[in-house]
Structures are given as structure tokens and as C-alpha cells.
N, C-alpha and C positions, 0 to 999 in steps of 0.2 A: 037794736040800734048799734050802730055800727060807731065808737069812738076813735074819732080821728087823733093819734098821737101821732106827736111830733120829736123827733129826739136832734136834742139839741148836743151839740158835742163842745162842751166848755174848754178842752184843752184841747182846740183849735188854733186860738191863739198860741198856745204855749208850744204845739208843732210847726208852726211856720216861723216863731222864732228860734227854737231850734236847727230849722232849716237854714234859716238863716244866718245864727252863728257857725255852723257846719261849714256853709259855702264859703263868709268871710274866712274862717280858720283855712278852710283850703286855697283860699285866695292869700293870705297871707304867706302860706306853705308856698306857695308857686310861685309868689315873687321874693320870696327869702330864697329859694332854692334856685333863681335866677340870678338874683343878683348876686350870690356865690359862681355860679357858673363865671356870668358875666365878667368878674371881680378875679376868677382864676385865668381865664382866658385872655385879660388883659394883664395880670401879673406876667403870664406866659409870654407876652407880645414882649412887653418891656424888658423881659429878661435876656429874649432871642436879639433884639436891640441893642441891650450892652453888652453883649457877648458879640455881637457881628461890630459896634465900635470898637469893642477891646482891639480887636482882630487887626481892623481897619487903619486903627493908630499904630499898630507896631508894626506892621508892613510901612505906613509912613513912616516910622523911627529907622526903620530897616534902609526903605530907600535913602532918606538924608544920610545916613549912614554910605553906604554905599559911594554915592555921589560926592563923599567928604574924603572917601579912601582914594575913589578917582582924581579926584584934583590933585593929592598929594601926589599920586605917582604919576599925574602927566608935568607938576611943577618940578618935581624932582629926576635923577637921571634915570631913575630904575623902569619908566617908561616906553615902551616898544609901541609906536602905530603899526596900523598896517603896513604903511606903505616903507617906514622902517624893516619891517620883516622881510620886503618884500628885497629891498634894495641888499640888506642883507645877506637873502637867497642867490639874489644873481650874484653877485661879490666871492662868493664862496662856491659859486658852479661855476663861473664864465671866469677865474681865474687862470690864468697860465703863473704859473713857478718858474721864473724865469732863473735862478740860480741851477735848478737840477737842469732845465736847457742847456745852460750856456756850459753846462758841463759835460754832458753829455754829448754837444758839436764838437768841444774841445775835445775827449775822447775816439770821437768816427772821425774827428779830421786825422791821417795821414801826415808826415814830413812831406811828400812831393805836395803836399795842396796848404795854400796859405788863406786864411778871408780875410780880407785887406778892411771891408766894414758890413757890420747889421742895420738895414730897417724895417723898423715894425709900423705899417700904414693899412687900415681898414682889415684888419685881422689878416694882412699877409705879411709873411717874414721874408725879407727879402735878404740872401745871401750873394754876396759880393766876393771873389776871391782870382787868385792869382794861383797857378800851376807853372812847372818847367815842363815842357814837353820832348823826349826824344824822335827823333824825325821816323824810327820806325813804328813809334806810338799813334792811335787814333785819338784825337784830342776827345772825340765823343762818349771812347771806352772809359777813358778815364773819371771825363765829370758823372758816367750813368752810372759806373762802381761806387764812387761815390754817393748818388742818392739813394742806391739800393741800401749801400749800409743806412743815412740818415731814416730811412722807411722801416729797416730792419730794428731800429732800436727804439723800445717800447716809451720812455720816455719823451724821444718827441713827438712818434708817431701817436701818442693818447692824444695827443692837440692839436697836432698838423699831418692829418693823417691825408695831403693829400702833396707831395713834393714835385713839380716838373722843372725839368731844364726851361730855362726862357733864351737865354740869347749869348755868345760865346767870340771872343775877338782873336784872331793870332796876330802877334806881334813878334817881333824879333829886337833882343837886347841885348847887347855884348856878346856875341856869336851865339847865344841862346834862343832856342825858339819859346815863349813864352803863351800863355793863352789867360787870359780874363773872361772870366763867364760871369754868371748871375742865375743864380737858381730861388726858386721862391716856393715858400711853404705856406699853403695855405691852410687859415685854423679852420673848426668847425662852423663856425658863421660868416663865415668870411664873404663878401658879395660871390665871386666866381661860383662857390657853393651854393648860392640859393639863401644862403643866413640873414639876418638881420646884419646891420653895419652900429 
């Protein structure tokens, strides 16, 4: 006869709760070690946050600064614009020094040549003058001697580097023959030149 046992296993129960505290301990383990995670990764955020506003605010401190230093110096004289600078530039290149001129015509004029008056209209210098002519003299030798030296001396010629005869009168005055010309120096901008006016 064959006896049928049966085995019963009483600490059946006591492995499934074990199983069970096991899985909860590991469940708690996983959500403790989440919400660390979690909990770092947002300290993290919030850290890179106030260190990109620190940043944030002193570049604005920086610009109102900035923008405070500007006003002072366009209220005050120490101020240059552009267009200051600019006007400046030409002022100091498109100057003629009319003292070293006027001294340096007085030096190339001659006793036989007088200049009776100067003008100065759209960058040409217009000379006026009066000479005695002797009657074996060419009145034309005379006044081209004359520009050759005005061309030959470097003070005028850096400005008016371009002199011609324009136009020349005889006249006769107390048994003198006399001649009036007009000779004209053109500056570097001058219209005849191509320049700006």
C-alpha cells in the first residue's frame, strides 16, 4: 500500500513575506536614491541659475554704468562725436597757413614787381600786381620769371601747386611803360583742379 504524503511547507508564508519586505526595502532603496539624485540635480539647476543671474546683474550694473560715464562726457566738453572728429580732420589737412604764404610771396616778389591786392575765392588765389617795364623788356619774360620762382618755393607750391598767368594790361604812366597782370594759384581742391569747392 502505497501512502500518499503530502508535505506541507509551513514557512511558506514566512518566504513570501520575506520576499516581500526584500522588494519593499528595495523599493524604498530606489526611491531614496532618486530622490537624492533628483534633489542633486535640481540643487545643480538652481545653482547654474544664480550664478548665470549673478553674471546677468553685473553686466547690467556694468552697462548703467557705462551709459552714466556717457552722458557725462557728452554733457561735458571732454566729448568728441564723430562728426566732431571728422570736421576736426579736415580743419587740420585742408588748412592753408596763410602767415608762412604771405611771407614767402613777400620774399619771391622782387623790387621791379608790386601786388597792388590778394583774393582768395573757391580755393584760387588770385594775385594782382603792377611792374615797370623797360621797352627792351618782354612783359611776358618778366611776369613767367616770376611764377617760376612762386612754383619753385616749396611753401607755396605744397598748396597751390598749380600757378598760370591769366591775363596782363600795358599801360603807359608818366613816361613809363607800366604793365598790370593777374596771375592765379590754384589750391589742391580747387574746382579748375577736379577738387571739391
Amino acid at each position: 500500500m502505497n501512502q500518499l504524503h503530502f508535505t506541507i511547507n509551513l514557512n511558506k508564508y514566512g518566504e513570501l513575506r520575506q520576499q516581500a519586505e526584500a522588494e519593499k526595502k528595495i523599493f524604498i532603496n530606489f526611491t531614496i536614491f532618486f530622490f537624492v539624485i533628483a534633489a542633486l540635480l535640481y540643487g545643480g539647476v538652481l545653482y547654474i541659475n544664480y550664478r548665470t543671474n549673478v553674471k546677468l546683474e553685473n553686466r547690467k550694473n556694468a552697462v548703467i554704468d557705462l551709459k552714466k560715464q556717457v552722458s557725462q562726457y557728452v554733457t561735458s566738453g571732454d566729448y568728441l562725436s564723430a562728426r566732431d572728429l571728422e570736421r576736426l580732420t579736415a580743419t587740420s589737412t585742408d588748412r592753408v597757413f596763410w602767415a608762412r604764404k604771405l611771407v614767402a610771396f613777400s620774399e619771391d616778389t622782387n623790387e621791379k614787381i608790386a601786388v597792388t591786392h590778394f583774393s582768395f575765392k573757391n580755393n584760387i588765389l588770385s594775385l594782382y600786381g603792377i611792374t615797370k617795364v623797360e621797352s627792351e623788356e618782354k612783359e611776358y619774360d618778366l611776369i613767367n620769371d616770376y611764377i617760376n620762382t612762386l612754383k619753385a618755393n616749396k611753401d607755396i607750391s605744397v598748396d597751390f601747386p598749380e600757378i598760370k598767368f591769366v591775363r596782363s594790361t600795358r599801360d603807359k604812366e608818366k613816361d613809363a611803360d607800366i604793365i598790370r597782370f593777374q596771375i592765379d594759384a590754384f589750391g589742391k581742391k580747387s574746382p579748375r583742379r577736379g577738387g571739391v569747392q
